[in-house]
Every structure is written in structure tokens, then in C-alpha cells.
C-alpha positions as CSV (number, residue, x, y, z in Angstrom):
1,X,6.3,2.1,12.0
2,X,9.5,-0.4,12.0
3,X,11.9,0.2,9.4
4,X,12.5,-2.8,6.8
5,X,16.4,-3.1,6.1
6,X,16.5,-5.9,3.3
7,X,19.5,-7.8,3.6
8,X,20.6,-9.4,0.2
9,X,24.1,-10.7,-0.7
10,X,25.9,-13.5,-2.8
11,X,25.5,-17.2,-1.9
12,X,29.5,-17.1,-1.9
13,X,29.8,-14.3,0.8
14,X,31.5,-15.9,3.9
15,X,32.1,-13.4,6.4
16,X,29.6,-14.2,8.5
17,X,31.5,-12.0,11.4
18,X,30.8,-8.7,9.0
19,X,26.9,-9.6,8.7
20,X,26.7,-10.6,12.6
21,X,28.4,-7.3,13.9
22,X,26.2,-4.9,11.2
23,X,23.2,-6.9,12.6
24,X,24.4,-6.7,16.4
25,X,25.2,-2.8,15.4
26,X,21.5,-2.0,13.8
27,X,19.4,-3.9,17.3
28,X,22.0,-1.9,19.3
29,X,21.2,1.2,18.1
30,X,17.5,0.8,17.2
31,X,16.4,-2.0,18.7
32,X,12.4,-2.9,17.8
33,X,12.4,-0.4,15.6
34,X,13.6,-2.0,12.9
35,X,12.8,-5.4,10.7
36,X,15.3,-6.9,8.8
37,X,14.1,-8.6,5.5
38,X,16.0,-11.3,3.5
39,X,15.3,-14.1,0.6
40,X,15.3,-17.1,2.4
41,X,18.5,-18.2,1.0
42,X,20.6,-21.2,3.4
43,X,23.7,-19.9,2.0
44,X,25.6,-16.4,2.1
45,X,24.4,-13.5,3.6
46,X,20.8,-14.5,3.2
47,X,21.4,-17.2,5.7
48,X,23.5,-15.0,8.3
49,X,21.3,-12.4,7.9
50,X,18.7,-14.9,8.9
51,X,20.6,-16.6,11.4
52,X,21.9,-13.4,13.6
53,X,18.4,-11.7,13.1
54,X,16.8,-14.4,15.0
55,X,19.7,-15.4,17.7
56,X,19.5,-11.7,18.2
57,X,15.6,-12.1,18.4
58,X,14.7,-9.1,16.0
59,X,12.4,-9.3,14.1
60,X,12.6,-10.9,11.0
61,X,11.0,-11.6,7.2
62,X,11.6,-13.1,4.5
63,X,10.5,-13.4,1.0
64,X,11.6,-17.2,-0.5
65,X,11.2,-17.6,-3.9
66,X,7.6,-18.9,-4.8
67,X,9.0,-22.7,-5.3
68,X,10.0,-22.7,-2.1
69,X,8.1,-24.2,1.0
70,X,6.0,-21.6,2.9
71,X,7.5,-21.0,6.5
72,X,6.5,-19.4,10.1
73,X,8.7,-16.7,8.7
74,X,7.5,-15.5,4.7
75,X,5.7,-12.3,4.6
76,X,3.6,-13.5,1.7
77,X,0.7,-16.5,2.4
78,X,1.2,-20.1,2.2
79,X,-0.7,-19.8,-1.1
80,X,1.7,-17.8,-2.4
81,X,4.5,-20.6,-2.3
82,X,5.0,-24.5,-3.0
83,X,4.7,-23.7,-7.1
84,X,6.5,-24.6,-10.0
85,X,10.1,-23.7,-10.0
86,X,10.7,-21.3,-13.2
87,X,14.0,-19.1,-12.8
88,X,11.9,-15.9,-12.8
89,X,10.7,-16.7,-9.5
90,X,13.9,-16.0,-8.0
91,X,13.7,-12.4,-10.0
92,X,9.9,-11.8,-8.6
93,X,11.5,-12.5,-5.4
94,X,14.2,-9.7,-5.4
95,X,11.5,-7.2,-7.1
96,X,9.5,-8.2,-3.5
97,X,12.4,-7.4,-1.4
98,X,13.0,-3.8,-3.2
99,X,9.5,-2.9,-2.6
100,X,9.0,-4.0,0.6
101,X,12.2,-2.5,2.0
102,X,13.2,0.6,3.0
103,X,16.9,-0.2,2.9
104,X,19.0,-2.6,0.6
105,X,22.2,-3.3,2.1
106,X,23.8,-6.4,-0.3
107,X,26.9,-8.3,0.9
108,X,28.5,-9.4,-2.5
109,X,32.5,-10.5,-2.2
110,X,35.2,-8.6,-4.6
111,X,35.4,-10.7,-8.0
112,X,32.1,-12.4,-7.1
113,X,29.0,-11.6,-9.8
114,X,25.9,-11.6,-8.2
115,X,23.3,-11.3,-10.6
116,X,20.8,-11.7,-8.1
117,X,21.8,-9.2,-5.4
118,X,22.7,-7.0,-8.2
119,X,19.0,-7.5,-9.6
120,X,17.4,-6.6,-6.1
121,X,20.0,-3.4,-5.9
122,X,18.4,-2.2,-9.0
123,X,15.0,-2.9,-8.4
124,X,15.3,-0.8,-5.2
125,X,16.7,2.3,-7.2
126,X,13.8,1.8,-9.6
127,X,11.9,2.2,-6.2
128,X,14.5,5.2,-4.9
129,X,15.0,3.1,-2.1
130,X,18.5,4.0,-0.4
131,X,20.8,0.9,-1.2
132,X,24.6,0.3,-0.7
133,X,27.3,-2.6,-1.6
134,X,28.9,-3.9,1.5
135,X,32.5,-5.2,0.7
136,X,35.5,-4.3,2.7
137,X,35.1,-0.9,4.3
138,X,31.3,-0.5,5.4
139,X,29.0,2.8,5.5
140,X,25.8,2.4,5.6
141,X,22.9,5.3,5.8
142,X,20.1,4.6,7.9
143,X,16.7,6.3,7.8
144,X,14.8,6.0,11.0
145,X,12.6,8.6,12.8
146,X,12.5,11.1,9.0
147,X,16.2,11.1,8.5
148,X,19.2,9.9,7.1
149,X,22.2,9.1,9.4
150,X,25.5,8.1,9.1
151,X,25.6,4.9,11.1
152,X,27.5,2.8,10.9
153,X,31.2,2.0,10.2
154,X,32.5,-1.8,10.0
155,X,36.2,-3.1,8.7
């Protein structure tokens, strides 16, 4: 069974170099046996986490907010998406992310607020699902074959 490493992060996080080299670090060491999961987001880390996943051809999920348009890559069913946007769906979309991950590992700049990473960190400790804010100095636990690991360190 593939560990799911969510991947959350501010819309204003732009170093795309940290996200690409935690990515490149993660298929290095554990190659198909991990997914990475994001929220569909363009911008930010969503996007890079989406973006590197794929160039890196890992495999990859995502869970888009509900008024979003289905794609090749939501976990949920086309049914589930193309509805009315309400601001909760972006909430019901980090609560999805918690659960479905293992791992939260949220990119979120010094002096940014990120309600929304923020929301998914704390749905995945409702869950007592191992999360960690990525900033400047990274260390992140990994738990794959029964056991947590330090992994991974990235200035």
C-alpha cells in the first residue's frame, strides 16, 4: 500500500525550488511507493506540488474543491464536481485531503496567513495524521514500511 503525502501550502508560496527538491527527494528515496496528494490549486505549492509530481511521473491526486471541473486527476467522481461555488467547499476540500493522507506537509511563507493550509493542518491532527510546516529549515518525518524516519533535510 502506497503512502499518500498531502501536499498543501499558501497560494503566495514561491519557492518552487524547495517543493521540486522535497518532491525529487521523496521518488528518490521511495520511489512507487508513495502518492502525493494536493487541492488542485494553479497557484503556490498546490501547483508545484502538482507540477513536479507529474514531470517526475509519480503518482499523483488531487482533491479540487467541488466547483471545480472534474479532471483525469481528482480522486473523487466527476459527479462529485462542477457544483455551486459556496466558500465551504474549499473547507470540505481540505477536511478530504486530512483524511485521505497519511502525511500533511504544508508550504506556507513567514508572515503569510494561510487559513486554508492552516485548516487542512488541523483537520489532519483531528485525524492524528503526522503533519509539519515547511518554511526555511525543512524536517520532515516519513512513515513508510510501519515506521517513522527522519528523512529528509532541505535549506
Amino acid at each position: 500500500m502506497k503512502t499518500k503525502i498531502g501536499i498543501v501550502g499558501s497560494r503566495a508560496y514561491t519557492n518552487k525550488k524547495k517543493i521540486k527538491d522535497l518532491i525529487f527527494e521523496i521518488k528518490e528515496k521511495y520511489g512507487d511507493e508513495v502518492e502525493i496528494v494536493s487541492g488542485g490549486q494553479r497557484d503556490g505549492a498546490d501547483g508545484y506540488a502538482k507540477k513536479f509530481t507529474l514531470e517526475f511521473g509519480m503518482s499523483y491526486v488531487e482533491f479540487p474543491p467541488s466547483h471545480y471541473n472534474w479532471n483525469m486527476h481528482c480522486k473523487l467522481p466527476a459527479t462529485k464536481y462542477n457544483k455551486p461555488y459556496y466558500v465551504s467547499n474549499y473547507f470540505k476540500r481540505n477536511k478530504q485531503i486530512a483524511e485521505y493522507s497519511d502525511i500533511i506537509v504544508a508550504f506556507i511563507p513567514k508572515g503569510v496567513e494561510s487559513r486554508g493550509a492552516k485548516n487542512t493542518i488541523n483537520y489532519a491532527i483531528k485525524e492524528k495524521k503526522l503533519t509539519k510546516i515547511l518554511d526555511w529549515y525543512i524536517f520532515i518525518y516519513v512513515y513508510i514500511r510501519g515506521f517513522y524516519e527522519l528523512q529528509i533535510n532541505i535549506r
